[in-house]
C-alpha positions as CSV (number, residue, x, y, z in Angstrom):
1,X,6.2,2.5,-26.7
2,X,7.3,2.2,-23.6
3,X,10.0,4.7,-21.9
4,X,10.6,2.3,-18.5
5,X,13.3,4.9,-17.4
6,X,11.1,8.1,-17.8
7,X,8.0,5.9,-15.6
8,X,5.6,6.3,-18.9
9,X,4.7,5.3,-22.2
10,X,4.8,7.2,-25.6
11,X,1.7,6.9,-27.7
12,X,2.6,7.6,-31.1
13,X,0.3,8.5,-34.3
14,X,1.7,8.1,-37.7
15,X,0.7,9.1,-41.0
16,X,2.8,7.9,-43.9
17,X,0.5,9.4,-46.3
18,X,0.6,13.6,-45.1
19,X,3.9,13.0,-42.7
20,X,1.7,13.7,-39.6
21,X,2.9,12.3,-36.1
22,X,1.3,13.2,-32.7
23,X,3.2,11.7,-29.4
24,X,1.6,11.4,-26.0
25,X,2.8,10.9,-22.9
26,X,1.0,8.7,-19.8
27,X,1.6,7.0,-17.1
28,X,1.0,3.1,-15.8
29,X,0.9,2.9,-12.5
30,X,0.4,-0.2,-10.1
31,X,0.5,-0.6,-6.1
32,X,1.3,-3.4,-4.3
33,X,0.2,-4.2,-0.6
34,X,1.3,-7.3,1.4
35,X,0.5,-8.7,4.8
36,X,2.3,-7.4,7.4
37,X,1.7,-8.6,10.7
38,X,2.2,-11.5,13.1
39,X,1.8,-15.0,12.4
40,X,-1.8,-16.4,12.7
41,X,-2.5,-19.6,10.9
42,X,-5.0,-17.9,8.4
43,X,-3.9,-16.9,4.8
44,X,-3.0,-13.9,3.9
45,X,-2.3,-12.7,0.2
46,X,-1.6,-9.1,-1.0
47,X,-3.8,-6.7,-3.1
48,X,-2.9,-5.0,-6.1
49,X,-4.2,-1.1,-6.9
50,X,-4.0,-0.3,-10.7
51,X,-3.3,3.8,-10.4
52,X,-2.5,4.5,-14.2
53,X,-4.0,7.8,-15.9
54,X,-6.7,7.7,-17.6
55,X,-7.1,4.8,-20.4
56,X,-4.0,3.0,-19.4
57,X,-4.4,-0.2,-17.7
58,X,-1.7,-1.9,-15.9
59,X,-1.2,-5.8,-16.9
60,X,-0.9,-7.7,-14.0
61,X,0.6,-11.0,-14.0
62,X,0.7,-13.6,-11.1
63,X,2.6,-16.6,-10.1
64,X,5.1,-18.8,-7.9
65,X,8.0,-17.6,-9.5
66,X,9.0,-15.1,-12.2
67,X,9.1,-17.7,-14.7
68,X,5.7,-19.5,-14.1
69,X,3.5,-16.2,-14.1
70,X,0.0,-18.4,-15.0
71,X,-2.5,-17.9,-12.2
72,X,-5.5,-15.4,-12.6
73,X,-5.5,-14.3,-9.4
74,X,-2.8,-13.8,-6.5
75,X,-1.8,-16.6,-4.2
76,X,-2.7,-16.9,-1.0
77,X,0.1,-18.4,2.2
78,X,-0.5,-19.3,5.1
């Protein structure tokens, strides 16, 4: 579940059987890093660092536009 406000997501364990419930907290993480710099001709793209805890993997998702998020990889402009 996630708790967007609180930066982490609730993993929950149910039991309907016995009434047991466990909760734990983690954290997904991702950083971004563009190009920053002068203009050269040559492409540039940016590079993304997943830095979530331990057995959470951010979901990356890349595109031209937030509606068209379809490419594998990230773009590269020149």
């Amino acid at each position: 579940m996630p708790q967007l406000a609180n930066r982490r997501f609730a993993v929950k364990e149910f039991c309907t059987l016995c009434g047991y419930e466990q909760s734990e907290y983690v954290g997904a993480k991702a950083v971004v890093a563009g190009y920053y710099g002068i203009v050269d001709g040559q492409p540039h793209t940016l590079t993304v660092s997943d830095l979530s805890e331990s057995g959470v993997h951010a979901s990356i998702r890349y595109g031209h536009s937030a509606d068209a998020c379809n490419l594998t990889t990230a773009p590269s402009y020149t």
